[in-house]
PyMOL commands that place a pseudoatom at each C-alpha (Angstrom):
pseudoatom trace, name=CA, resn=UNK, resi=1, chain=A, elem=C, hetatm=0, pos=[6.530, -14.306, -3.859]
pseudoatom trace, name=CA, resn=UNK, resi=2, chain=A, elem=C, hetatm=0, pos=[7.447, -10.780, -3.557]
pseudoatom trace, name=CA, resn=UNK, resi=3, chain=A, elem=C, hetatm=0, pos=[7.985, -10.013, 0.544]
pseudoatom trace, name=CA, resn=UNK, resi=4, chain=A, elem=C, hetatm=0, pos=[7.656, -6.458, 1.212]
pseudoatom trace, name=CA, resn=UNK, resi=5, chain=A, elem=C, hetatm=0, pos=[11.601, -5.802, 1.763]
pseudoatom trace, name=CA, resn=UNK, resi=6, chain=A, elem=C, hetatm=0, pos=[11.037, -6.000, -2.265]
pseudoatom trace, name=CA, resn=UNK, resi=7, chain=A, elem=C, hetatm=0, pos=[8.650, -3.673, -2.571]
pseudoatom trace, name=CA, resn=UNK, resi=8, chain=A, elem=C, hetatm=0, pos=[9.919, -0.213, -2.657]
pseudoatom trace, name=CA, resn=UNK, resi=9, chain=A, elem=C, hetatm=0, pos=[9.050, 2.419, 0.078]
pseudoatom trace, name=CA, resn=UNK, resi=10, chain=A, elem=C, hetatm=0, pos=[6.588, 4.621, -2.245]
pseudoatom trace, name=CA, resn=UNK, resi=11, chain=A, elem=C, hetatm=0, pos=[4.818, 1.572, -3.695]
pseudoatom trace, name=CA, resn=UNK, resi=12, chain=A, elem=C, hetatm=0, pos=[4.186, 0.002, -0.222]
pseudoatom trace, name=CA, resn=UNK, resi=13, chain=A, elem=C, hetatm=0, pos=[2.847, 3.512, 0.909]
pseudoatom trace, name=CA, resn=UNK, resi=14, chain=A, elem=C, hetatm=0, pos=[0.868, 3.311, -2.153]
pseudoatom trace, name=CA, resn=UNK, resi=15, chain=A, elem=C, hetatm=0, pos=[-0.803, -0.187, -1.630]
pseudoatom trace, name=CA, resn=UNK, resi=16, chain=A, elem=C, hetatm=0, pos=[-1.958, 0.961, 2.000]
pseudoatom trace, name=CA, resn=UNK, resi=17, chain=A, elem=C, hetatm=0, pos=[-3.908, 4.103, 0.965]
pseudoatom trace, name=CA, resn=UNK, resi=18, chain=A, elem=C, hetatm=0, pos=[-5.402, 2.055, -1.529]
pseudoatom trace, name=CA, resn=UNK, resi=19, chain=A, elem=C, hetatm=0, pos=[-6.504, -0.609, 1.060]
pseudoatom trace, name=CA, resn=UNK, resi=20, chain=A, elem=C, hetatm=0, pos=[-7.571, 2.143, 3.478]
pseudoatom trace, name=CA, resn=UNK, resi=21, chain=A, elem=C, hetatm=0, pos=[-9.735, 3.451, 0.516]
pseudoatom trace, name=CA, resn=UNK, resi=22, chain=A, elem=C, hetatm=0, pos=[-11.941, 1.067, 1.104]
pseudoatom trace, name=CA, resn=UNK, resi=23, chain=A, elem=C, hetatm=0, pos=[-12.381, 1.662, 4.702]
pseudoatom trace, name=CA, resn=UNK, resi=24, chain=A, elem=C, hetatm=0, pos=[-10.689, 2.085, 8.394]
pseudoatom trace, name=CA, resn=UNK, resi=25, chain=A, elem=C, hetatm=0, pos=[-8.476, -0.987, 9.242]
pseudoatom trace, name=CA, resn=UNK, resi=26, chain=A, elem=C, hetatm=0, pos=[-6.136, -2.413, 11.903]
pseudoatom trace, name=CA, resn=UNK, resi=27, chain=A, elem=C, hetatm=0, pos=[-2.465, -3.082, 10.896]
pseudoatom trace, name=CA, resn=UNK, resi=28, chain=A, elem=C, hetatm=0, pos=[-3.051, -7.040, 10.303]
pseudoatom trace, name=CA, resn=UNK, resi=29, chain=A, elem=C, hetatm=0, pos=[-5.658, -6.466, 8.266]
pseudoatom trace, name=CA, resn=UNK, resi=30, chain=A, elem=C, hetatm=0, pos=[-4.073, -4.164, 5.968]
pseudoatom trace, name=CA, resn=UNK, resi=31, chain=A, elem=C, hetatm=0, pos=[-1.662, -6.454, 5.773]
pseudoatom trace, name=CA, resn=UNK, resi=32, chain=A, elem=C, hetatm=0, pos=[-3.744, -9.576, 5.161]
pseudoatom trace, name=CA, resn=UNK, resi=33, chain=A, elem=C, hetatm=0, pos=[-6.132, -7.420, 2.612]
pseudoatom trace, name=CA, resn=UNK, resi=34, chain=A, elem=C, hetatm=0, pos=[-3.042, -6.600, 0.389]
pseudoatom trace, name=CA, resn=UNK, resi=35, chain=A, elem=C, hetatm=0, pos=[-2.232, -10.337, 0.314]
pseudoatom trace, name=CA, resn=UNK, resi=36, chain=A, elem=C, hetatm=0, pos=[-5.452, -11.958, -0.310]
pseudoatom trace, name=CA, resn=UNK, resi=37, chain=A, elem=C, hetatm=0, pos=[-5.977, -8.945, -3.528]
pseudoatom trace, name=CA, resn=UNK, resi=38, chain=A, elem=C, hetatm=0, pos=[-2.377, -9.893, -4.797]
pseudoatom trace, name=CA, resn=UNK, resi=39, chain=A, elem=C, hetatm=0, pos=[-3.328, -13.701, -4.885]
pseudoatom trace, name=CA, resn=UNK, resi=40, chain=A, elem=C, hetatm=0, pos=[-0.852, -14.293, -2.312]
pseudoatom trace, name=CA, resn=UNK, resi=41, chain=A, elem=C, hetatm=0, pos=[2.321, -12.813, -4.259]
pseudoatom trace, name=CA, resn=UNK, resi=42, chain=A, elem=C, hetatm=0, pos=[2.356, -9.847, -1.727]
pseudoatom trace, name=CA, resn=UNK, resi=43, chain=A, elem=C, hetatm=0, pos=[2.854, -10.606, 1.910]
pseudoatom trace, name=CA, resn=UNK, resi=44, chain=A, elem=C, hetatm=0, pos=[3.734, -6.957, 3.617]
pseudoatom trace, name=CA, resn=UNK, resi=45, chain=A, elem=C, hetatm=0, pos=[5.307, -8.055, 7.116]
pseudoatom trace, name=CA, resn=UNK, resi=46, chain=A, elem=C, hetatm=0, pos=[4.981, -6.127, 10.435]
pseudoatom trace, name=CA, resn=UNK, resi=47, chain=A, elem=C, hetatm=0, pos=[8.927, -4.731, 10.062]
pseudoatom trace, name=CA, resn=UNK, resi=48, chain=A, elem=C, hetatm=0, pos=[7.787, -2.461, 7.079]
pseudoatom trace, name=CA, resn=UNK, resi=49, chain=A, elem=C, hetatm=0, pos=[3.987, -2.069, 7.774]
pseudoatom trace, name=CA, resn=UNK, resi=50, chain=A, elem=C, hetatm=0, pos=[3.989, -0.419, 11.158]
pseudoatom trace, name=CA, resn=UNK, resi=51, chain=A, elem=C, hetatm=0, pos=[7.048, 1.783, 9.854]
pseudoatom trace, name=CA, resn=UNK, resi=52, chain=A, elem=C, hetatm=0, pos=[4.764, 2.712, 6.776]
pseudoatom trace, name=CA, resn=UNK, resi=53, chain=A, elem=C, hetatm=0, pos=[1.622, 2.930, 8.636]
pseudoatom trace, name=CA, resn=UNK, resi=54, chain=A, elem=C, hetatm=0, pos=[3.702, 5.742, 10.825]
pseudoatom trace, name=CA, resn=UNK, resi=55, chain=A, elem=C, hetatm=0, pos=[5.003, 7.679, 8.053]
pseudoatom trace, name=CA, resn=UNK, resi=56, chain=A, elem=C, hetatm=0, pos=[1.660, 7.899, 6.655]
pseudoatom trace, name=CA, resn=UNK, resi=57, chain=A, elem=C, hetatm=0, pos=[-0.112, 9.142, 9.541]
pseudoatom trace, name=CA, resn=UNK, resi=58, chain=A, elem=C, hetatm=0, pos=[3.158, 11.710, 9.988]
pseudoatom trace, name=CA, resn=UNK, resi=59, chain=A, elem=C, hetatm=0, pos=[2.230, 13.014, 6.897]
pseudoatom trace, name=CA, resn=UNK, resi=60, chain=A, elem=C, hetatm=0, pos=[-1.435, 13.345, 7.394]
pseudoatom trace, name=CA, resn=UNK, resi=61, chain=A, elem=C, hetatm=0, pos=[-2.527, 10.786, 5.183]
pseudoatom trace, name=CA, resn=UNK, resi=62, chain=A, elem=C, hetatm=0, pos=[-3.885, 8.560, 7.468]
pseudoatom trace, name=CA, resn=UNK, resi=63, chain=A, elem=C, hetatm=0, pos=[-5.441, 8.704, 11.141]
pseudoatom trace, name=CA, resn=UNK, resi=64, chain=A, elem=C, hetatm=0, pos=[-5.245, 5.912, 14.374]
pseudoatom trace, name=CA, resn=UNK, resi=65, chain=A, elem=C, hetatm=0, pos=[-8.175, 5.428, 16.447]
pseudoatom trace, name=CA, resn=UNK, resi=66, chain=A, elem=C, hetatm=0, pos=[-8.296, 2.763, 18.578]
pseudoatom trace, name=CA, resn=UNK, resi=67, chain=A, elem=C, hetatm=0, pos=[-10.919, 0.350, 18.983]
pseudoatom trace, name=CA, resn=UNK, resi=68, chain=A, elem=C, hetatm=0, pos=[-11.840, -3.449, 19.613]
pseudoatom trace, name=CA, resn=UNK, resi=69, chain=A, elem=C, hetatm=0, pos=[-10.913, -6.060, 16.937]
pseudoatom trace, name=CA, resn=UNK, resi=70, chain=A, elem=C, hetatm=0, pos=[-12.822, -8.758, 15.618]
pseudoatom trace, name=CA, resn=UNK, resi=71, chain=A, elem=C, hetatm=0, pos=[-11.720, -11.192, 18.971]
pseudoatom trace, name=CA, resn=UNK, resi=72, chain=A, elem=C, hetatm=0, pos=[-12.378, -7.500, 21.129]
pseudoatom trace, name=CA, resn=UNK, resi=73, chain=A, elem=C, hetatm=0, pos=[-9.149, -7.008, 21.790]
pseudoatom trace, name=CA, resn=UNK, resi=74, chain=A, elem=C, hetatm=0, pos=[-8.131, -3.337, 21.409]
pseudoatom trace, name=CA, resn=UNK, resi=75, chain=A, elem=C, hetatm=0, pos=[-6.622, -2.425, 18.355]
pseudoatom trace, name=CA, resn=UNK, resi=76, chain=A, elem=C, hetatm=0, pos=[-5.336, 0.892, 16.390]
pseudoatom trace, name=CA, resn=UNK, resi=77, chain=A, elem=C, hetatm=0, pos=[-7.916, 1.108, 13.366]
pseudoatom trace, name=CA, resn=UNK, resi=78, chain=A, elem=C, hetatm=0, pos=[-5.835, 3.180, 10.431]
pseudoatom trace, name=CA, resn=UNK, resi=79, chain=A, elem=C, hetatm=0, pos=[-8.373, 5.365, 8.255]
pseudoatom trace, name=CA, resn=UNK, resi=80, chain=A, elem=C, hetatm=0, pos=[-7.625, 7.784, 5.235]
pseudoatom trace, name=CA, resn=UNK, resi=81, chain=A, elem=C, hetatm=0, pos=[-8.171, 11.311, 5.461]
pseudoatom trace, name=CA, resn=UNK, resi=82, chain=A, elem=C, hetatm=0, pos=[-8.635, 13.574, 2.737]
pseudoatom trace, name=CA, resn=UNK, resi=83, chain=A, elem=C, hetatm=0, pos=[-5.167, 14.904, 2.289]
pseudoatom trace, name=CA, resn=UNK, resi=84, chain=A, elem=C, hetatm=0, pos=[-4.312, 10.955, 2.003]
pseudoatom trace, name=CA, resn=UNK, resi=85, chain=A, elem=C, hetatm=0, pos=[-7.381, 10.577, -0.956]
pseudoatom trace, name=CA, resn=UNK, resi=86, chain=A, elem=C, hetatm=0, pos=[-5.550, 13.302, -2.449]
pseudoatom trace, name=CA, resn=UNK, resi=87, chain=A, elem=C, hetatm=0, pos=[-2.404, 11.825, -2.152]
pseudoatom trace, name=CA, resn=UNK, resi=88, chain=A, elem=C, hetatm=0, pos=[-3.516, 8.127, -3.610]
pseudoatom trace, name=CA, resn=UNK, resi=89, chain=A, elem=C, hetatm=0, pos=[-4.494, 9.758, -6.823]
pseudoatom trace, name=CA, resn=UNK, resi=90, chain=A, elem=C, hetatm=0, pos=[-1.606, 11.830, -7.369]
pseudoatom trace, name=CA, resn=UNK, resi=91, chain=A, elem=C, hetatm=0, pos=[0.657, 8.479, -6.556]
pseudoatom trace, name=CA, resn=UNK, resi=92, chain=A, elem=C, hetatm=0, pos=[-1.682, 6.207, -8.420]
pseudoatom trace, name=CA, resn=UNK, resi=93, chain=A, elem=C, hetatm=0, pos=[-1.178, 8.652, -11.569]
pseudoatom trace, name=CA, resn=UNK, resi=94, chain=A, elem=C, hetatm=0, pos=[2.569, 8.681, -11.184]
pseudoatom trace, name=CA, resn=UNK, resi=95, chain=A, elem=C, hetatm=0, pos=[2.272, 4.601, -11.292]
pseudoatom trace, name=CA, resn=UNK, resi=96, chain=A, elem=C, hetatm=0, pos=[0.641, 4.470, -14.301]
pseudoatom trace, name=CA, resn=UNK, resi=97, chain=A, elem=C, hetatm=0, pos=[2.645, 6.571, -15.861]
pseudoatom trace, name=CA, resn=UNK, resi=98, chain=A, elem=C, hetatm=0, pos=[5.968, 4.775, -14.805]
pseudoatom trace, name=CA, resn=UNK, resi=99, chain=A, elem=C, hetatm=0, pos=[5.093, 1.765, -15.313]
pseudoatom trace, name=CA, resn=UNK, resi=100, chain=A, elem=C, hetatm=0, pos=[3.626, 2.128, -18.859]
pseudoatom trace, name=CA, resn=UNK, resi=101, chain=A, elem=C, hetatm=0, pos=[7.357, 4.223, -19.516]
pseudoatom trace, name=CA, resn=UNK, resi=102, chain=A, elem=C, hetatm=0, pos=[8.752, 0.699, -17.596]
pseudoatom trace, name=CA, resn=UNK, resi=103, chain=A, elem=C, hetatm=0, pos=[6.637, -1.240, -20.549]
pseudoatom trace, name=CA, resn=UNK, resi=104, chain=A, elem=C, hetatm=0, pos=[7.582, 1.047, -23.688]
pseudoatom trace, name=CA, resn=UNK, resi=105, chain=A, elem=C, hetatm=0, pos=[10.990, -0.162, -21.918]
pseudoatom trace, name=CA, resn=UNK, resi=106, chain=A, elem=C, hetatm=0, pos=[10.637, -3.747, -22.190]
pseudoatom trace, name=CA, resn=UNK, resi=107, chain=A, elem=C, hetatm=0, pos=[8.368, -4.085, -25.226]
pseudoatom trace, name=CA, resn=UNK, resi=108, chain=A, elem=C, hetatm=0, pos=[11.508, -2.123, -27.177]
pseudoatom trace, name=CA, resn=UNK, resi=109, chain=A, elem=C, hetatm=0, pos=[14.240, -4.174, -25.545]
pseudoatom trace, name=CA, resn=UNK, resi=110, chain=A, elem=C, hetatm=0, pos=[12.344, -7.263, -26.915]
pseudoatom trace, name=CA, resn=UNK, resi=111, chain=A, elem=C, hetatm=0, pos=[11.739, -5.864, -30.188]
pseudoatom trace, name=CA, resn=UNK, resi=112, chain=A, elem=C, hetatm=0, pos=[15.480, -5.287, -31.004]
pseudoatom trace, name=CA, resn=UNK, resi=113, chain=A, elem=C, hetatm=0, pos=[15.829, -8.908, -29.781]
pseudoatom trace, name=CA, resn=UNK, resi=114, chain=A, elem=C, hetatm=0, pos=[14.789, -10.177, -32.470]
for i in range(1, 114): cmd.bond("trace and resi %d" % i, "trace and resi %d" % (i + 1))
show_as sticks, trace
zoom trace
């Protein structure tokens, strides 16, 4: 399983607009979201969530409201604003691009293999 101190900083940022793009969320359940879609491989722990989650809304991407949690216990609800829809295609582009290049890579490397 790949913990989220392997995950680099842009694709982390990357995986949590993409979770917010389907609607406001508190931290855990960004967190739990991003495992249960990555069939358990990705489990993003609170040491490089809430320092992502932070950076994000620095940079406009995201906003905090609070508000009660499933168990009504208060909670910061993360949401994406536009700047941050903006910014998820623009990223989401640049991964596709890099990791088809990573592929052409790979595919090449085997090919002179053998």
């Amino acid at each position: 399983m790949a913990s989220s101190a392997e995950l680099l900083q842009g694709t982390l940022d990357l995986l949590i607009l993409r979770t917010l793009a389907m609607g406001p969320m508190h931290g855990w359940g960004i967190a739990q979201r991003i495992q249960q879609i990555s069939r358990e491989v990705l489990q993003v722990g609170q040491g490089s969530l809430y320092p992502a989650l932070h950076r994000l809304e620095y940079r406009c991407w995201i906003v905090a409201e609070w508000g009660p949690s499933e168990n009504n216990r208060r909670a910061k609800y993360y949401s994406l604003t536009s700047e941050g829809e903006k910014q998820l295609e623009a990223e989401r582009g640049q991964w596709e691009r890099m990791t088809a290049a990573i592929a052409l890579v790979l595919n090449q490397a085997e090919g002179e293999a053998q």
